[in-house]
C-alpha positions in Angstrom: 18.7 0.0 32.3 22.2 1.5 32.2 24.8 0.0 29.7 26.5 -1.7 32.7 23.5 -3.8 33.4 23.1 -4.7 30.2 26.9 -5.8 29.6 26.3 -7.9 33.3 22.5 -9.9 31.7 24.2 -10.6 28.5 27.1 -12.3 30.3 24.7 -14.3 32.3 25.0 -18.0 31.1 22.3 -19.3 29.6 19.8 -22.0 31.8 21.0 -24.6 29.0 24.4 -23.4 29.8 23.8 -23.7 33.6 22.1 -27.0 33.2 24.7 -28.7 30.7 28.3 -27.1 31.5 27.9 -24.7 34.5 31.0 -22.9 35.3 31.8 -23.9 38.3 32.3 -27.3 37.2 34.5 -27.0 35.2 37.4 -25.5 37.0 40.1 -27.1 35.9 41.6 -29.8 33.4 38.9 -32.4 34.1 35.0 -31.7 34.2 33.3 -32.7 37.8 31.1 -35.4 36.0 34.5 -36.9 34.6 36.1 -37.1 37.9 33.4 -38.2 39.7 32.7 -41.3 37.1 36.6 -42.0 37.9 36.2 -42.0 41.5 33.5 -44.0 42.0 33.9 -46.4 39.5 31.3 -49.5 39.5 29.1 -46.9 41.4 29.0 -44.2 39.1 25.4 -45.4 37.9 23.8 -45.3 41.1 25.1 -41.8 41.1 23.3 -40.8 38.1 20.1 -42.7 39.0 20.4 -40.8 42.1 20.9 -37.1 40.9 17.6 -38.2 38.4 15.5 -38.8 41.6 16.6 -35.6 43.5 16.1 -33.7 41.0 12.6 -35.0 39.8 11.5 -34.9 43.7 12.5 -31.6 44.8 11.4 -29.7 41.4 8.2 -28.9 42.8 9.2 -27.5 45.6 11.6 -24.7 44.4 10.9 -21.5 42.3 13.3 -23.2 39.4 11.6 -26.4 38.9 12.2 -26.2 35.1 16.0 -26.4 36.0 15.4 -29.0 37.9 13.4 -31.0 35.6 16.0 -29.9 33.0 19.2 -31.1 35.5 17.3 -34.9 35.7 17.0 -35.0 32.5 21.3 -33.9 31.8 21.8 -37.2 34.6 19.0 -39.6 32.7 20.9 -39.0 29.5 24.5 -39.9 31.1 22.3 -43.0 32.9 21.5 -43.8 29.0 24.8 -43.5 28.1 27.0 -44.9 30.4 24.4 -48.1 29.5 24.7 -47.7 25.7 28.7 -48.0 26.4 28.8 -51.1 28.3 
């Protein structure tokens, strides 16, 4: 391995990283999950619950079904808190 590819893995977010904040949403002033609460308002639960099922169903299906497992649990834990909040 050339010092190139090394400077190009070390760069590489982390899966926590990719699960938690990934970089592409978070373009911006305002985070996706922030905007998207704010658009759909009395909704925004049912989004959540929603994301937890897709990504519990299709985990065992895909070569990254750890990230998966690890992106239901990141929408579980904003289900818990948008509840804890009320």
């Amino acid at each position: 391995m050339n010092e190139d590819e090394l400077k190009e893995i070390i760069k590489m977010p982390s899966l926590q990283d990719m699960v938690s904040e990934p970089p592409h949403y978070n373009k911006g002033s305002v985070e996706c999950i922030d905007y998207i609460r704010q658009q759909l308002g009395s909704y925004y639960p049912a989004y959540l619950e929603g994301n937890v099922i897709k990504y519990v169903h299709r985990h065992k299906y895909k070569n990254q079904n750890i990230e998966d497992l690890k992106k239901a649990k990141w929408y579980l834990s904003k289900l818990i808190e948008f509840y804890e909040n009320l």
